[in-house]
N, C-alpha and C positions, 0 to 999 in steps of 0.2 A: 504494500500500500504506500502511495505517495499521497504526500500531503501539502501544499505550498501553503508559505508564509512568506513572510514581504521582501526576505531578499535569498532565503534558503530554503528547499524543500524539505520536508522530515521524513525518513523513507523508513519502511518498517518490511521486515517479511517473518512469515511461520510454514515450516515446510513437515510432514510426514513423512517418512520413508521407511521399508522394509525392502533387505536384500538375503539369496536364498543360496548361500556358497556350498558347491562338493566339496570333502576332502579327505582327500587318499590317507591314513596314517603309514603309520611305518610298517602296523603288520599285515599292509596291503587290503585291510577294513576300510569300507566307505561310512563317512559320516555326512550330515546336512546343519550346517551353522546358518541359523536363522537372524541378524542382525536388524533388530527395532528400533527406531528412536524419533528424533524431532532437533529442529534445531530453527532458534530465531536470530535475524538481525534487525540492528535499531544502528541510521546514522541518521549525514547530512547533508543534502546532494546541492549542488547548485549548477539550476538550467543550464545557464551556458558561460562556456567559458573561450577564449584566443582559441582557436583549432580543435574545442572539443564541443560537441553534443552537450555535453554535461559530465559529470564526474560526480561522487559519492564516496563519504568516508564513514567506518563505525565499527561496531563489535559486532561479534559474532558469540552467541553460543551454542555447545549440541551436546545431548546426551545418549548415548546411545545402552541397548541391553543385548547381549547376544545368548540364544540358546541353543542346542546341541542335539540331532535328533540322530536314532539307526536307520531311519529308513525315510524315504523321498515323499511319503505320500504325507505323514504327521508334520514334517516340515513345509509341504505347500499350504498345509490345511491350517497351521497356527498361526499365521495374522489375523486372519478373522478370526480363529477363536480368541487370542490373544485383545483384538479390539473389544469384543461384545465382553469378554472377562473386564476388562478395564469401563467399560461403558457402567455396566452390573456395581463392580466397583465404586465408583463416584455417587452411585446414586445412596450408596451404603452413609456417606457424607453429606448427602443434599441436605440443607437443614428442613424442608419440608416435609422426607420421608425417614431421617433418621432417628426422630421421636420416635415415629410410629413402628418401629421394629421393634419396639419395649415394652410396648403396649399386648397383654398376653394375646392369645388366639390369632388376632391381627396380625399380630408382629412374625407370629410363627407361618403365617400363609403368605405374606412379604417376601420373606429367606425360603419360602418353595416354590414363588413364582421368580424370584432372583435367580434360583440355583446355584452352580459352584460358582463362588465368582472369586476365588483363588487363583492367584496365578504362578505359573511355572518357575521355580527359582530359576534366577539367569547363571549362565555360568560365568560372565564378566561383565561388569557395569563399569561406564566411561563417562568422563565429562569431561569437555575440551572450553575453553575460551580463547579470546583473541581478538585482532584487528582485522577488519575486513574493510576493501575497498574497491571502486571500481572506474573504468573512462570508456567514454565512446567517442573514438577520434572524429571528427569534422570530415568527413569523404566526400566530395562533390562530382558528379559526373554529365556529360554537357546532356542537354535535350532533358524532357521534361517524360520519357517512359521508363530508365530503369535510375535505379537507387542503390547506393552502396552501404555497407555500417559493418564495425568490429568491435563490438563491447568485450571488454576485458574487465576482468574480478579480480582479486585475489584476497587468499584467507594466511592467518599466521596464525596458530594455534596451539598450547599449550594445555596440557591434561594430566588427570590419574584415571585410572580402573584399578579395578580389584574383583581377581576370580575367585570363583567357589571354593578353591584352597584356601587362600588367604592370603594369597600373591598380591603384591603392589604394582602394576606397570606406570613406568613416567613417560608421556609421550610426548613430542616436537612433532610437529606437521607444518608444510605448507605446502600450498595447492592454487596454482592460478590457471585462468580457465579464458580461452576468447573463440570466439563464432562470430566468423568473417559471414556476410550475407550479402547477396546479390535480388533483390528483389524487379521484376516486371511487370507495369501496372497495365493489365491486360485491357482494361476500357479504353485505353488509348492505340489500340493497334486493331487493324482487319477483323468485321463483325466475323468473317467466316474462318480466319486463324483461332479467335478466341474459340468457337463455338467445338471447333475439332479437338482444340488444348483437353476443354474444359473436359470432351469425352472421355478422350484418354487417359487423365488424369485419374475418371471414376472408373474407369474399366480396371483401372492398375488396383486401386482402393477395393476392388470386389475381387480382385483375384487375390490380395493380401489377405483380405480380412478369409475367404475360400480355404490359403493356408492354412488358416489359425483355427477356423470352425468347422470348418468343412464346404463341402460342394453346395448347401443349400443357401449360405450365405448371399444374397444381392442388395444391390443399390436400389431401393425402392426407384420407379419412374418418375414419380412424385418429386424428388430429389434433384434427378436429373434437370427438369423443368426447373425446381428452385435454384438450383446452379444457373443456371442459363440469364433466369431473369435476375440473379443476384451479379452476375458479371456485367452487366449494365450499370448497375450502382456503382460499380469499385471495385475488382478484383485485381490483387497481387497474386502474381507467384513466382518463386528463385529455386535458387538452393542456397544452405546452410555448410557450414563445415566447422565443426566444435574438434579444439585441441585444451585438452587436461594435461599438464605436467604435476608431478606430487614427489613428496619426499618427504619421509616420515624415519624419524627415530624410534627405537622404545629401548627403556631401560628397566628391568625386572630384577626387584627385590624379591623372597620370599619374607613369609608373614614373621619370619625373625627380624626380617633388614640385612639380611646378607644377599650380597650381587647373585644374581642367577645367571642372567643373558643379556646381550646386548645387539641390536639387531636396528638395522636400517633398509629400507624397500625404498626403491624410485619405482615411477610409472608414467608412461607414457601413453596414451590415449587419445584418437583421431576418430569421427563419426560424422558421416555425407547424409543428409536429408534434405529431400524437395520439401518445398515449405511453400504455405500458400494464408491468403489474411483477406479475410473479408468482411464486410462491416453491413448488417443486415440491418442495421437499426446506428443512427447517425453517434458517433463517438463511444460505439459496442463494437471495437474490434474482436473476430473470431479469427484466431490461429490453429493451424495443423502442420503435424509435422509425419514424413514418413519414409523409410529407408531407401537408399539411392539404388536402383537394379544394380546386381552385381558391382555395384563400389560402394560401400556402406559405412568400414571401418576397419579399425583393429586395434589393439593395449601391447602391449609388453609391462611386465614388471618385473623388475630384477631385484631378487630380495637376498641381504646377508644375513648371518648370524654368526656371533661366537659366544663360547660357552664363559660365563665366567666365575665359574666356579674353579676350573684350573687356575692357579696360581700365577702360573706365567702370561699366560690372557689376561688377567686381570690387572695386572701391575702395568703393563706393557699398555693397555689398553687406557686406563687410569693416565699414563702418565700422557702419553701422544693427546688425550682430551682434555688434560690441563696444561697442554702447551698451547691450543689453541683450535685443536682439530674439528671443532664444531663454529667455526669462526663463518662457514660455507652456509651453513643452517637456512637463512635469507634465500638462498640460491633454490630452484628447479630442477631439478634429473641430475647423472651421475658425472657432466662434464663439470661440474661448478666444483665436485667435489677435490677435483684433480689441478685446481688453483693454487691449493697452498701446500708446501712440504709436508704438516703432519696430515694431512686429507688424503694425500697420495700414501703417506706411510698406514693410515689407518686403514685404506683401501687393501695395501698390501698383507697389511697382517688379518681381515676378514679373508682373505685368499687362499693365504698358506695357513693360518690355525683354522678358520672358521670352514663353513659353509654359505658356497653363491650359488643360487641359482636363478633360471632366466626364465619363464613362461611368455607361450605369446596367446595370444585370444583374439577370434574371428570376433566383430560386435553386429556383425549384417543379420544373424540370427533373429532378431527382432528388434523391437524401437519403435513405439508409436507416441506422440505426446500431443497434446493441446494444450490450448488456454482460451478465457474470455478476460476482456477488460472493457473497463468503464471509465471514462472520463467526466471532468467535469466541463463546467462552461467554457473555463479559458483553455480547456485544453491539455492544461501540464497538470493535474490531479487524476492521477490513477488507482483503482483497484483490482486486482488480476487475482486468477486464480489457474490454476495449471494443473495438467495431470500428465505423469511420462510413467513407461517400463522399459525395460529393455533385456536383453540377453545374448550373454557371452558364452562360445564353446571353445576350449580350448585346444589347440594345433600344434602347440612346439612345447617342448619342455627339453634343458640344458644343464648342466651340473657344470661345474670349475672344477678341474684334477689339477691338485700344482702339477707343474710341470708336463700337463697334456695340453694345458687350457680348455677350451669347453667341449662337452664330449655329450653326447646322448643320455638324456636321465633318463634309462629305462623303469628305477623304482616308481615316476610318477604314471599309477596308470591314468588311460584317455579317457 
């Protein structure tokens, strides 16, 4: 939500998320890690600025819960239970209903129409804070049908968790994010180019959604017609291209305070969407977003570890990060790391004691997202609301051998 005031905007956001990771252990058992949480930010944007759109500074916070399942079908099916358990919950606090669970007979047929509303202990709870901010450069391009923009974000974040042992993790994160976009404002071009665009567009849309549902899947005709006469009003449509860099630390005490592990992950992250904005009702834009044929995406993350419970790790490790080896921190992906002498040494000693390894992931598997937003009079007062999924399969997997360099990880299966 954005909000103007007389010389700066107030900008606010609240986001859900739940994500549904495999994971191979080491005795070759599959597991399903279910990650829950929320996270808000609150700054302060101003419209415009020399060569930008506008720009935005503020915090950030997130918390997340992750839980732990044997098998794939309890892990797709616990967000929703997970939400209506949390729903049941709250109501257990409304001040309107939580007298009345005290009250005898009453109160007893409340907690039977409630049901369980316990939830799953988590196996690690997380809470991150931090600075967040963002700019949309000033793009101009000549003639009045297509449009350009790269909004760029970034988050700097600082956390703890603590797992169902008793483990402490201390986490460092940062994560900056921009989606270069190409828009075309289709009422300005050939009544009979729009009208063929606009087909193809929903043929592609019933054959995606056909994927996901099945063969019965269609575009109502109805639709079709509302497209049509909706691209008279106004219709855009491009592509998108979103690049995620991230680099994250974590440092693991166990529930005494002694070092455990030490481990750092980069990531890198690219996703193609045609993207299309229509506005059926005057300052009510509609957004949709959906994956590019055959160019869609792809992540790699290359993640270390070393143990430090060994003595010699630990001291070694200890001593190169009180020379300065987190100095890089600020920095995205693993070339920043390779800046300063103890970055490259720390790099080395995750190489030769530790464990590296490399994963890559297809992201074209799925992605669909939307939003609506609302404007006010003037125009720069927004309230949006969005919804995205997506999903990743994984295709590469590499191990580090000193002295081989990176060689086939056959332990991870596919």
């Amino acid at each position: 939500m954005i909000v103007p005031v007389r010389y700066v905007n107030v900008r606010g956001s609240v986001r859900v998320f739940y994500s549904i990771t495999k994971v191979i252990g080491k005795d070759g058992k599959a597991r399903w890690v279910v990650d829950v949480g929320g996270f808000g930010e609150l700054g302060v944007a101003a419209p415009k600025l020399p060569f930008l759109k506008g720009a935005w500074l503020g915090g950030n916070g997130t918390g997340t819960q992750s839980f732990s399942f044997d098998n794939e079908k309890d892990a797709k099916d616990f967000p929703r239970e997970y939400a209506a358990a949390l729903a049941k919950k709250s109501l257990e606090y409304n001040p309107a209903v939580a007298p009345l669970l005290k009250v005898p007979f009453l109160g007893d047929q409340l907690r039977k129409w409630l049901g369980d509303t316990e939830l799953k202990t988590p196996d690690k709870t997380s809470v991150e804070v931090g600075p967040a901010g963002g700019a949309t450069p000033n793009i101009s391009l000549p003639g009045e049908v297509a449009e350009a923009s790269a909004p760029t974000r970034f988050w700097s974040m600082a956390g703890v968790a603590r797992d169902k042992d008793g483990n402490w993790i201390l986490n460092l994160r940062d994560k900056a994010l921009t989606d270069p976009t190409l828009m075309v404002d289709l009422s300005k071009l050939p009544k009979q180019v729009v009208q063929r665009g606009a087909d193809a567009m929903l043929t592609y849309l019933e054959k995606q959604g056909q994927s996901k549902f099945g063969p019965e899947f269609k575009v109502p005709p109805k639709l079709r017609n509302y497209v049509s006469t909706a691209v008279k009003r106004g219709v855009k449509a491009g592509m998108t291209v979103e690049f995620i860099g991230q680099n994250e630390l974590q440092y693991t005490l166990d529930k005494h305070g002694n070092p455990v592990k030490f481990t750092r992950s980069t990531s890198f992250s690219w996703t193609a969407r045609l993207r299309g904005n229509v506005s059926p009702v005057d300052n009510v834009p509609i957004t949709g977003q959906v994956p590019l044929p055959g160019f869609s995406g792809g992540r790699t993350v290359t993640n270390y570890a070393l143990d430090l419970r060994d003595p010699h790790n630990r001291a070694e490790a200890t001593r190169l990060m009180a020379l300065g080896a987190l100095s890089w921190k600020a920095g995205v992906g693993s070339a920043v790391n390779q800046l300063t002498p103890q970055g490259r040494r720390l790099d080395e000693l995750f190489r030769r004691r530790g464990t590296v390894t490399e994963l890559t992931y297809d992201e074209s598997a799925g992605g669909l997202s939307g939003g609506i937003e609302g404007r006010g009079k003037r125009g720069d007062g927004a309230l949006r609301i969005e919804g995205e999924n997506g999903h990743s399969v994984l295709t590469g997997a590499k191990i580090w051998r000193d002295g081989q360099g990176w060689v086939p990880w056959t332990e991870c299966h596919r």
